[in-house]
N, C-alpha and C positions, 0 to 999 in steps of 0.2 A: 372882410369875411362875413360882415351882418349880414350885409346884403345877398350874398352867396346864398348863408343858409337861408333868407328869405325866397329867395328863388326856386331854392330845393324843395322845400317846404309846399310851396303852391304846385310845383309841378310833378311832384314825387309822392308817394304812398310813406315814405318811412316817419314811424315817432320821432323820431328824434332828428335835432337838439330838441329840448321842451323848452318852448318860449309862450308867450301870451300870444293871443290871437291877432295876425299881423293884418294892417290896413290895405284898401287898396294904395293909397300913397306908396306905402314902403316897398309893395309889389310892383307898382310901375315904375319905383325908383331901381328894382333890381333887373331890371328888364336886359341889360349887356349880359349877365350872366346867364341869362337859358342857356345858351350854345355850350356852356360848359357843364349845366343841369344834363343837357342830352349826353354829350358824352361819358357823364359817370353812369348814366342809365346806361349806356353805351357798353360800357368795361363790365355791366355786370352781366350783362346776355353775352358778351363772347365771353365770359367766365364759365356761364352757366353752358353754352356752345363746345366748349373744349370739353365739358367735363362728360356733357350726354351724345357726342357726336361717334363715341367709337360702340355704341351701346343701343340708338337708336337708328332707323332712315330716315334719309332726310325729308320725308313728305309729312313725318309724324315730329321730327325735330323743327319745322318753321312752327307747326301747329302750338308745338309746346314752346317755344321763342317766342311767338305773337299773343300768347296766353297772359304769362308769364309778364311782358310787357305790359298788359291791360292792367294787371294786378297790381305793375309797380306805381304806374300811372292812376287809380283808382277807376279808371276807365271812363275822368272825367273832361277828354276831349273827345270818346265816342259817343256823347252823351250830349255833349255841343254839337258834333257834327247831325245827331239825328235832329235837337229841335231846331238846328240852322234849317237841316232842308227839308221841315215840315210845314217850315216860316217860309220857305221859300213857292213851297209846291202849293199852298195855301193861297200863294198871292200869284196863282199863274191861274185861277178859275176854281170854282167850287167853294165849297164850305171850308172855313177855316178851322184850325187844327189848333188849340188849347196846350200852352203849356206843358199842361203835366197830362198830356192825351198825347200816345204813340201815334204817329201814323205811317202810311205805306211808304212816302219817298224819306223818310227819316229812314226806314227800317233797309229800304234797299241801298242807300247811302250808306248805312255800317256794314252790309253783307258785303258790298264790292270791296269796300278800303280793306278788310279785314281777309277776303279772299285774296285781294293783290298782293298784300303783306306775306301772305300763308306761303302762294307759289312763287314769290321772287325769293323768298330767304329762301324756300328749298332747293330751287336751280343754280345758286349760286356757289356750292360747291365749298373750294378750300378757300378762298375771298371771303367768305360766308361777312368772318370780323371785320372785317374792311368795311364793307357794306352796311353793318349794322351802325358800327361807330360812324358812318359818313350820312346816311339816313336820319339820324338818330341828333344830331349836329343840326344838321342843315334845318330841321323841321322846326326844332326851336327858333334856330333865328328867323325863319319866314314869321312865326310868329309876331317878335319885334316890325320885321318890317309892317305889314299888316297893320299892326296899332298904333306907329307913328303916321302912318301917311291917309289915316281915314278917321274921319268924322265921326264923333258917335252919336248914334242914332237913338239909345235909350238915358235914359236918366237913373242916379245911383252908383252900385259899384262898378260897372263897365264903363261908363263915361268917364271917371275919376279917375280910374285906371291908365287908360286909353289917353286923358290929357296929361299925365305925368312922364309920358315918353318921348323925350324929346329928342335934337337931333346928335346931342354926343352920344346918348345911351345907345340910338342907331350906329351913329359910327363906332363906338366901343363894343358895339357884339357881334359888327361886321367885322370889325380888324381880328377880335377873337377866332372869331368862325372861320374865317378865311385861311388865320395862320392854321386853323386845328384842320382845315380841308387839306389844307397841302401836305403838312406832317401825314396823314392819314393816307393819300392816295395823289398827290400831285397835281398835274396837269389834269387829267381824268376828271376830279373832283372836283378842281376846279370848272370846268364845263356843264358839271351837273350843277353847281352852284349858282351856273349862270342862270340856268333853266328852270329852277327851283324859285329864283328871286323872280324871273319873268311870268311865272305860274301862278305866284303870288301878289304881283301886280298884275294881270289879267284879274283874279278874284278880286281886289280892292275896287278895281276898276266895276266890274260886274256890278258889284254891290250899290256902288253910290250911284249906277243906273237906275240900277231895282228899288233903293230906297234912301236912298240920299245920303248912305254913309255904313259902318257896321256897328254890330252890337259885339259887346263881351265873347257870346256864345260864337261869332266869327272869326273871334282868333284861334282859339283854338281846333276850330273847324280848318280854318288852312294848317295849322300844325300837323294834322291827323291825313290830310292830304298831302302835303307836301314829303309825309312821311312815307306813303304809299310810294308818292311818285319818283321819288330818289332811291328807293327798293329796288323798283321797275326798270331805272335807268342804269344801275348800276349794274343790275342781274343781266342789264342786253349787253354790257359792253365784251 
């Protein structure tokens, strides 16, 4: 259960448990359990889904669904994903882009994921929970995948992290994931899991083209993605 709430703890906004401030060690030792972190983020949007859906429309209920998320999350993989791909846009020509300096492909990087987010949970109807719990699942363990199978690139708390992930913690949050895909949506889910994992190997791959491996800020850049993109796949089927 340590590790659980280690998990929660990194990827979740809530106070509590109150512990002392957790290492990367102990963070890439909880790495099997994301898939289960998403899913209780999971239960609290179809909680929050049930309670505003006879009250609200649905164009105004994704909005406050994908808010709401931000909040739980602290909004600190939309915050990865901008300086991911300002690091990235930086090193395709031009002047490079600083840290703690906003720039344009960071900024149209969270407008899209966060607009994909808005109009897939709104088309998706009475599935609405389905969708979020399977989204929501899957994005975390693309995470895992992502940091076992890539290099890291910077030095500090991302490298440390990133080498603590090894390959049972992979296969324990894929057997997790996989069993919570099927509970949740079956064959279906299963499919998009495929797709999800292939999305996220495509970006590992990208990465150690563009720079010989990822950084911290790339994992959960694919999280934030891969969460869009199991939105998306699920609101077409």
């Amino acid at each position: 259960m340590r590790l659980f709430w280690t998990a929660f703890k990194f990827l979740a906004a809530f106070p509590w448990p109150r512990r002392g401030a957790t290492t990367p060690q102990e963070i890439g030792q909880s790495t099997p359990f994301f898939p289960l972190v998403g899913l209780c983020l999971g239960f609290v949007l179809v909680l929050l889904n049930q309670i505003l859906e006879s009250y609200l429309e649905s164009e105004i209920l994704g909005v406050v669904l994908v808010s709401f998320l931000i909040l739980l999350t602290r909004a600190q993989h939309l915050e990865a994903l901008r300086r991911s791909f300002d690091a990235i846009g930086s090193r395709g020509g031009g002047e490079g882009v600083a840290s703690n300096r906003v720039g344009i492909a960071g900024i149209l990087a969270v407008m899209v994921v966060i607009m994909l987010k808005f109009r897939a949970i709104e088309v998706m109807g009475e599935v609405r929970g389905q969708g979020l719990l399977l989204a929501l699942v899957l994005s975390r363990w693309s995470m895992v995948i992502l940091a076992y199978g890539s290099k890291s690139t910077q030095d500090g708390v991302g490298r440390i992290l990133m080498e603590q992930v090894g390959g049972r913690h992979l296969l324990l949050a894929t057997t997790i994931a996989l069993i919570l895909v099927i509970l949740i949506e079956g064959r279906p889910g299963l499919w998009i899991a495929l797709w999800v994992s292939l999305l996220t190997l495509l970006g590992g791959w990208y990465l150690h083209r563009l720079t010989g491996g990822a950084r911290g800020d790339d994992v959960g850049t694919i999280g934030e993605i891969c969460e869009a993109f199991a939105l998306v796949l699920f609101a077409s089927l």
